[in-house]
C-alpha positions in Angstrom: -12.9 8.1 -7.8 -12.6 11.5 -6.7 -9.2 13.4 -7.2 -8.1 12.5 -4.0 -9.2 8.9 -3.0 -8.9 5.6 -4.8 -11.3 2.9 -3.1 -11.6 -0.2 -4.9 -12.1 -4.1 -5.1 -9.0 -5.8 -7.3 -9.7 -9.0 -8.5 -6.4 -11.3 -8.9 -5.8 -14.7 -9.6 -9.4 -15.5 -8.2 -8.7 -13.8 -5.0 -10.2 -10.6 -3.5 -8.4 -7.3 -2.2 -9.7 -4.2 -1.2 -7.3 -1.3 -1.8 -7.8 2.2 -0.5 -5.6 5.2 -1.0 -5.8 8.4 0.2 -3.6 11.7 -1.0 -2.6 14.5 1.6 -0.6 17.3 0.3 2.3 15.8 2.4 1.8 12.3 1.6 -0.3 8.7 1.2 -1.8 6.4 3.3 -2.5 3.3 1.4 -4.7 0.2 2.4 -4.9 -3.5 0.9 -6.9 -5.8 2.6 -7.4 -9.4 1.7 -11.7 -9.8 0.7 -13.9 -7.1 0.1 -14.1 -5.2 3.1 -10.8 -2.7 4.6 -9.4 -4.4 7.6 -6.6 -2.9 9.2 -3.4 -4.6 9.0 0.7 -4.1 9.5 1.5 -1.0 9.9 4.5 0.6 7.8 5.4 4.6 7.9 7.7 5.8 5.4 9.4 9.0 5.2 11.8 10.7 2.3 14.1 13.1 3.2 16.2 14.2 0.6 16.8 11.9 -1.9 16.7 8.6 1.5 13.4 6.7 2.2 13.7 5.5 6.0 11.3 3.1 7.2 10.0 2.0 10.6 7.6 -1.0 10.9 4.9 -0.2 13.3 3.2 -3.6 13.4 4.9 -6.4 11.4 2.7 -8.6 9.1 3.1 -12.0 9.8 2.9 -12.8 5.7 4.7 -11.7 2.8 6.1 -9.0 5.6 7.8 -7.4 2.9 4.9 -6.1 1.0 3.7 -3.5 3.7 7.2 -2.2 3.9 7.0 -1.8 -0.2 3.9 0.2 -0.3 5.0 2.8 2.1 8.2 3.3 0.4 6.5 3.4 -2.6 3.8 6.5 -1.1 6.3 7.9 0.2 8.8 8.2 -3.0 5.7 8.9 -5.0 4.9 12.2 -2.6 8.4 13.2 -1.8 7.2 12.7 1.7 5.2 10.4 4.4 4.3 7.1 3.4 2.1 5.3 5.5 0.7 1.5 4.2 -1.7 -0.6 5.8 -1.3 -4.6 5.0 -4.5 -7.1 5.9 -3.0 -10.3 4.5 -3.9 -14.4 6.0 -1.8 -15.8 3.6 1.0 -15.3 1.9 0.9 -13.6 -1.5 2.1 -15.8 -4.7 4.9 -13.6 -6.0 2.8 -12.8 -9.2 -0.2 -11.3 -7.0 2.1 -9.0 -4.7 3.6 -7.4 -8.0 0.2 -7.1 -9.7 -1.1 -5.3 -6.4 2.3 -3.3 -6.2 1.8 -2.6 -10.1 -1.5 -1.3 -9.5 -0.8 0.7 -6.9 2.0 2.8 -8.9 -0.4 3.1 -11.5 -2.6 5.1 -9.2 -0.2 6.9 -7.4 0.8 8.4 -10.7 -2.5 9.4 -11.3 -3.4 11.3 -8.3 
């Protein structure tokens, strides 16, 4: 993992996600894919101004629709500016899975 990227395969409750994030100096752009290769999914773009996260859904997910929504306000809080989440999902997530996934992602937001 360099200082910049995270690009890795999580392992949850014997499914498969892929997860890529990448830092900009203004901002995230964070990937989960369902199985072990990135797929593009829904499309969320955060943005904080001030002390407000406004969100426009660019491509809605068609399951667990608010977890790409999540993401991207979590980027963007995270980098005080753009938040942009991709979401590759054919099911929807059990509710324990989308918070491990959100958990890990905060983890390594912190980090970079």
């Amino acid at each position: 993992m360099t200082d910049k990227l995270v690009d890795e395969i999580l392992s949850l409750n014997d499914e498969l996600f892929h997860l890529s994030i990448l830092k900009y100096t203004n901002g995230y752009l964070v990937s989960v894919s369902e199985g072990k290769e990135p797929t593009l999914g829904s499309i969320s773009l955060s943005l904080k101004q001030s002390n407000l996260v406004n969100t426009t859904i660019i491509t809605p997910s068609l399951f667990s629709p608010m977890v790409p929504q999540l993401v991207s306000e979590l980027a963007s809080e995270s980098s005080n500016g753009i938040g942009i989440s991709s979401v590759y999902l054919t099911k929807d997530l059990k509710p324990d899975t989308a918070i491990s996934i959100i958990e890990i992602i905060k983890s390594h937001l912190k980090k970079l």
